[in-house]
N, C-alpha and C positions, 0 to 999 in steps of 0.2 A: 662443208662439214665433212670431218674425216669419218672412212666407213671403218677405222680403228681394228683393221687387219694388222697394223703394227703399232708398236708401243710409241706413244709419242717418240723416246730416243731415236727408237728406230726411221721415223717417220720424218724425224730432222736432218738423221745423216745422210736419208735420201734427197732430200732438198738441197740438201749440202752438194754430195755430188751432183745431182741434176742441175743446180745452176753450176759449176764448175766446166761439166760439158758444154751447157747452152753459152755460155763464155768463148769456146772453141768455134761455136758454128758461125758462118760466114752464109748470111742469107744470098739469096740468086735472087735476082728478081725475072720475073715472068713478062719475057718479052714476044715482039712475034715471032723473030727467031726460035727461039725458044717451044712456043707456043705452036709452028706449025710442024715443026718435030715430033714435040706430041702427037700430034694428030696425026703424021704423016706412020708413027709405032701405032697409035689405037685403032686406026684402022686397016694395018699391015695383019697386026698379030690379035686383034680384041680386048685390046687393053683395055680397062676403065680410066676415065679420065685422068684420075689422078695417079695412078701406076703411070701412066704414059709419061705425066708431065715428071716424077718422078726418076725413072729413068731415061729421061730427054735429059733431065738435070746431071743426074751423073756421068753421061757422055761429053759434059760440054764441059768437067772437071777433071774426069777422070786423067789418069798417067798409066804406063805403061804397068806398074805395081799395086794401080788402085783396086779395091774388090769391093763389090755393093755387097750391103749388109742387108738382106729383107727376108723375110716371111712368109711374104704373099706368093702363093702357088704360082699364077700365072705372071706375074711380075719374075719371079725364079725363073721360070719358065721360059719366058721370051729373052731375059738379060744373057741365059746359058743359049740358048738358040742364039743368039749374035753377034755369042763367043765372048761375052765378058766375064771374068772371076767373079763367081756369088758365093757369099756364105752364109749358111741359114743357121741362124740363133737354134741352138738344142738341136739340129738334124745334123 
């Protein structure tokens, strides 16, 4: 059920865009590889799990031009601590 913050119209052209993005995204799957990465950032820097596996994922995609997009304080935090490009939505 919509919490009807926006007007149905509005409401559609954001489904509109959002599946047009989720179209773009190219799932990773979590392997051990992957998986011991994680672990090897959450308990380097305090990550919580899923910041780790997060930024375990973008390491294993990134390019020389890529920049994470996040939010999360300590996620920010440890991505700029390891010298990756971060840019935070509104900051």
């Amino acid at each position: 059920m919509r919490a009807r913050r926006l007007s149905a119209r509005a409401a559609a052209r954001s489904l509109d865009v959002a599946g047009g993005l989720l179209a773009e995204v190219e799932p990773i799957e979590l392997d051990a590889t992957l998986a011991d990465r994680a672990g090897e950032l959450a308990t380097e820097f305090g990550l919580r799990g899923y910041d780790a596996v997060h930024l375990a994922s973008y390491e294993l995609i990134a390019t020389d031009s890529s920049v994470l997009v996040a939010a999360d304080g300590d996620l920010v935090r440890t991505a700029k601590e390891i010298g990756h490009a971060v840019a935070v939505p509104g900051g």
